[in-house]
C-alpha positions in Angstrom: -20.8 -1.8 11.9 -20.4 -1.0 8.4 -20.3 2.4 6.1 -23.2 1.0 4.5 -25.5 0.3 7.6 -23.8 3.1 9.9 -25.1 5.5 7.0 -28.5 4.0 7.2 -28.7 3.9 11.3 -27.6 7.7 11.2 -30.3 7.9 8.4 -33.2 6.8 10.4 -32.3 8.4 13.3 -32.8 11.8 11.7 -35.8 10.9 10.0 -37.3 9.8 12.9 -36.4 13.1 14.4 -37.7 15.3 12.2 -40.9 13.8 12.1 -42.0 15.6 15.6 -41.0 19.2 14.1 -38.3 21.5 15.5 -40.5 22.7 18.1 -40.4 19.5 20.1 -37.2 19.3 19.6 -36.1 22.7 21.2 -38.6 22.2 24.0 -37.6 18.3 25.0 -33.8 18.4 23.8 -31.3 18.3 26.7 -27.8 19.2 26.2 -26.5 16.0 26.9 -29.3 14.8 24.3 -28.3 17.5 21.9 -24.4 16.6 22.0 -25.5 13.0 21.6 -27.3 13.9 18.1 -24.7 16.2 16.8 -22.1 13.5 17.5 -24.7 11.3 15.8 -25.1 13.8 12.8 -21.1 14.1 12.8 -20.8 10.4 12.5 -23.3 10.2 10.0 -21.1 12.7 7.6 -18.0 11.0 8.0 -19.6 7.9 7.1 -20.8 9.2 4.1 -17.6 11.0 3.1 -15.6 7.8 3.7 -18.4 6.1 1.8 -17.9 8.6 -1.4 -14.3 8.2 -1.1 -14.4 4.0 -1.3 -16.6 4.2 -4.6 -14.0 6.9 -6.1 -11.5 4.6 -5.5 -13.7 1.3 -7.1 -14.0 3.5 -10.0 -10.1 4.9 -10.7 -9.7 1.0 -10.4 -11.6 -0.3 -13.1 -10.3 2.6 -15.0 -6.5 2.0 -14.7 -7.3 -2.0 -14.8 -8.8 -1.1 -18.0 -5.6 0.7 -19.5 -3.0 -1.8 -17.9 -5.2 -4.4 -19.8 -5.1 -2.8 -22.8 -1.2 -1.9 -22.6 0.7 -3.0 -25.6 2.8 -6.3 -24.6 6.0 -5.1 -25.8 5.7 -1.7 -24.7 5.0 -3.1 -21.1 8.2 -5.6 -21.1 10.2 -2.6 -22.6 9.1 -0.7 -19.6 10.0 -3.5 -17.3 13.3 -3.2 -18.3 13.3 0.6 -18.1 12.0 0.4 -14.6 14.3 -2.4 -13.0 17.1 -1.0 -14.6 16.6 2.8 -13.0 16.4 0.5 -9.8 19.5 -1.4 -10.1 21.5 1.8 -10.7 20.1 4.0 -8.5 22.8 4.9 -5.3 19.7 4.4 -2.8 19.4 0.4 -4.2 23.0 -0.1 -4.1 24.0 1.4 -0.7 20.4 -0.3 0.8 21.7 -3.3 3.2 18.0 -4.9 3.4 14.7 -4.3 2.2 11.2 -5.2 1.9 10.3 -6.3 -2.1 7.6 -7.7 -3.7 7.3 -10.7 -5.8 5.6 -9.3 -9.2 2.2 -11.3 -10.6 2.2 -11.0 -14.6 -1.4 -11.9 -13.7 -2.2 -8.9 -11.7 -0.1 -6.5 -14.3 2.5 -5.5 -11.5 5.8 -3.7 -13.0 8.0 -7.3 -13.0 10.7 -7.2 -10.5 12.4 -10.6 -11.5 15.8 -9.4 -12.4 15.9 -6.9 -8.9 15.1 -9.7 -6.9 17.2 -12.0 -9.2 20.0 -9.2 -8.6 19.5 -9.4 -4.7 19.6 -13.5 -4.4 22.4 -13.9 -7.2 25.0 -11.8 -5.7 28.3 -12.5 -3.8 27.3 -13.9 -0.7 29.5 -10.8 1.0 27.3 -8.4 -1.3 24.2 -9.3 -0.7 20.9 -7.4 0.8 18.7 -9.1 3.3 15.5 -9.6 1.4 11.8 -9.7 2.7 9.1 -10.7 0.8 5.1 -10.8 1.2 3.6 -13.6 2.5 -0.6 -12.7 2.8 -2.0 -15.1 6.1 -5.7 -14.1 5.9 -8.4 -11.9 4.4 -8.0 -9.7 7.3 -5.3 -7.4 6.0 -3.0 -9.6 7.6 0.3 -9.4 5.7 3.8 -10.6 7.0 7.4 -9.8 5.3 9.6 -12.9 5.7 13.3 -13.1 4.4 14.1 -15.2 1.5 18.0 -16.2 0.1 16.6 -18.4 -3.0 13.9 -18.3 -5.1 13.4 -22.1 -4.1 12.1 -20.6 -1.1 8.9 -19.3 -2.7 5.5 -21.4 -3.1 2.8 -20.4 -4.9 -0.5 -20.1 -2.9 -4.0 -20.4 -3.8 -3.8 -17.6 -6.3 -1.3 -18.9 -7.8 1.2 -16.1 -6.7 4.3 -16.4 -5.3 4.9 -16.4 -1.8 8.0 -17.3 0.7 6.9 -20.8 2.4 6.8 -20.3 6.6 9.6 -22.6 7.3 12.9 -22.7 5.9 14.4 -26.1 4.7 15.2 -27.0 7.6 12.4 -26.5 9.2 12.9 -23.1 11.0 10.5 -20.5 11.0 11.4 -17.5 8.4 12.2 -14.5 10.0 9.6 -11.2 10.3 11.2 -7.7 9.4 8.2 -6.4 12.1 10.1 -9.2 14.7 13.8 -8.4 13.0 16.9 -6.9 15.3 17.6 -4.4 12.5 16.2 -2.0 10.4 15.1 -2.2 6.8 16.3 0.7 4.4 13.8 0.1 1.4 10.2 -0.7 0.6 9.5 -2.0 -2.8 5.6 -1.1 -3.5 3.1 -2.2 -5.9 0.2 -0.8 -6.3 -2.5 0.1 -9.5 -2.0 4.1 -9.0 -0.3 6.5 -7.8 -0.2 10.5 -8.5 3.2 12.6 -8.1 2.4 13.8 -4.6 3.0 10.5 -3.5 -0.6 8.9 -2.8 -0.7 5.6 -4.0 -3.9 2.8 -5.1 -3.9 -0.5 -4.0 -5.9 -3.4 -5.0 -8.3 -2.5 -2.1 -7.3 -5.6 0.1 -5.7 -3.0 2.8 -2.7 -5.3 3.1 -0.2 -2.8 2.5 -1.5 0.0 4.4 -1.9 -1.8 7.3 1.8 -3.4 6.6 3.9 0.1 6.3 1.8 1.1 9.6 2.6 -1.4 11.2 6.4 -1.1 10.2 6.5 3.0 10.4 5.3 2.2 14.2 8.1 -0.2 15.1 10.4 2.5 13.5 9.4 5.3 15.7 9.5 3.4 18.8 12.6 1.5 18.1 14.3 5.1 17.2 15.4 4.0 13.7 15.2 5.9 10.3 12.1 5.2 8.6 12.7 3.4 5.4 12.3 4.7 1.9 9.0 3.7 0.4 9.8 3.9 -3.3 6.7 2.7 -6.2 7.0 1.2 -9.2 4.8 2.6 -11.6 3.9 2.0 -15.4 3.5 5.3 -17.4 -0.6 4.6 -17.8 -0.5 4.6 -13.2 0.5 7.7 -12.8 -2.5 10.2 -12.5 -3.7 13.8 -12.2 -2.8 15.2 -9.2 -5.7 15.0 -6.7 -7.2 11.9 -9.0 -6.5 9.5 -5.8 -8.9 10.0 -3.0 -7.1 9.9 0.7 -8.8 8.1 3.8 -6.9 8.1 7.1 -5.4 4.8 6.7 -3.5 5.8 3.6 0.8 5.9 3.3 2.1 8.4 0.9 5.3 6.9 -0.8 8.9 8.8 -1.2 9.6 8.1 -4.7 8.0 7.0 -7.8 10.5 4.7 -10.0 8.4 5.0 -13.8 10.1 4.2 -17.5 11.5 7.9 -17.5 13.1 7.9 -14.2 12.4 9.0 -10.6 10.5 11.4 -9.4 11.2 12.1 -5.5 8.7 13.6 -3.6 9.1 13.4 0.2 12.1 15.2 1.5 13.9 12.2 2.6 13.6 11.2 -1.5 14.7 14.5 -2.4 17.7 14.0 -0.3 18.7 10.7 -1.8 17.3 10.8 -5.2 18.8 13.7 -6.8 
């Protein structure tokens, strides 16, 4: 069922309700009838609140669509370089031994991570991180994290957006950091916005959400140290406090990476990002 209709079900049933006047309703009402509405009622208001929530987040997206948009070209490539160069350097990239990273879309107006990812594959053999990259499988928040050594290893899919192919040259299937025998030490996040108490806006697709879930689950029950999940952010992303609406589903990240520097906000970021 969705907001939409659960919101018009919960609807109906009080109007229909109300119709016989509180007086029936004192006299006829059993308490197993009576819990039954309130839970009704309660489900009703949750609907509604998550149903708030969704169109505040529709509208802070075409707002900062709007502004990346209208971003001067050589202000953003200046702070591309800003940005992957405060990654590069900082002590939490270079000591990382693998990580998650995504592939940016000039298209989409993501912070570019060409020379980090360049960085990674390029290395000494003996010096390089394992890398994992997105590969999106359905419309059904569905998103995998497969390890890359080349950039010949990427395709691009419908949209035209890079993505690591299934199989490997030879024909092997790539492997899964949610299937891999050892921890990750870095996430890499997009996103369209993100506030300095760590909530961050996708795109609205749910993939990552459902990804660092996922991942933050396998952590826990595996016993490892949950990775750090570190944004890259634009200066026109970052938002009044509060701006960004939370549902349940919703990851805070550690760190914000923006032109001017970091800005650690989870403990764990405070620890390593000073």
């Amino acid at each position: 069922m969705t907001i939409s209709s659960a919101t018009a079900l919960a609807l109906s049933f009080t109007n229909r309700f109300s119709l016989t006047g509180s007086a029936f309703l004192r006299r006829q009402t059993s308490p197993s009838s009576a819990m039954s509405i309130a839970g009704e009622q309660n489900y009703s208001s949750e609907a509604a609140h998550l149903e708030s929530i969704f169109k505040q987040k529709k509208a802070l997206r075409s707002v900062v669509k709007r502004d990346l948009k209208s971003m001067d070209p050589t202000l953003r490539s200046q702070q591309d370089e800003a940005i992957q160069k405060i990654v590069l350097e900082a002590p939490w990239f270079k000591a990382c031994k693998g990580l998650c990273a995504y592939i940016s879309c000039s298209a989409l107006r993501e912070v570019d991570t060409t020379q980090i990812l360049s960085h990674i594959l390029g290395g000494h053999p003996e010096m390089r991180k394992k890398l994992f990259v997105p590969r999106v499988e359905d419309r059904n928040r569905n998103m995998r994290m497969l390890d890359i050594s080349s950039t010949e290893d990427l395709i691009a899919n419908s949209m035209d957006i890079l993505e690591p192919a299934p199989l490997d040259a030879d024909g092997n299937e790539r492997e899964d950091v949610l299937f891999a025998n050892e921890p990750v030490d870095l996430l890499l996040l997009p996103g369209l916005a993100f506030d300095k108490a760590g909530r961050r806006l996708g795109r609205g697709g749910g993939y990552y959400d459902t990804f660092l879930s996922r991942y933050q689950e396998l952590a826990e029950k595996r016993n490892w140290k949950q990775p750090l999940k570190i944004a890259l952010s634009y200066s026109v992303q970052i938002v009044d406090d509060g701006t960004i609406p939370l549902t349940p589903n919703d990851i805070l990240v550690d760190a914000l990476v923006s032109p001017s520097g970091v800005i650690p906000i989870s403990p764990a970021a405070l620890e390593v990002c000073r």
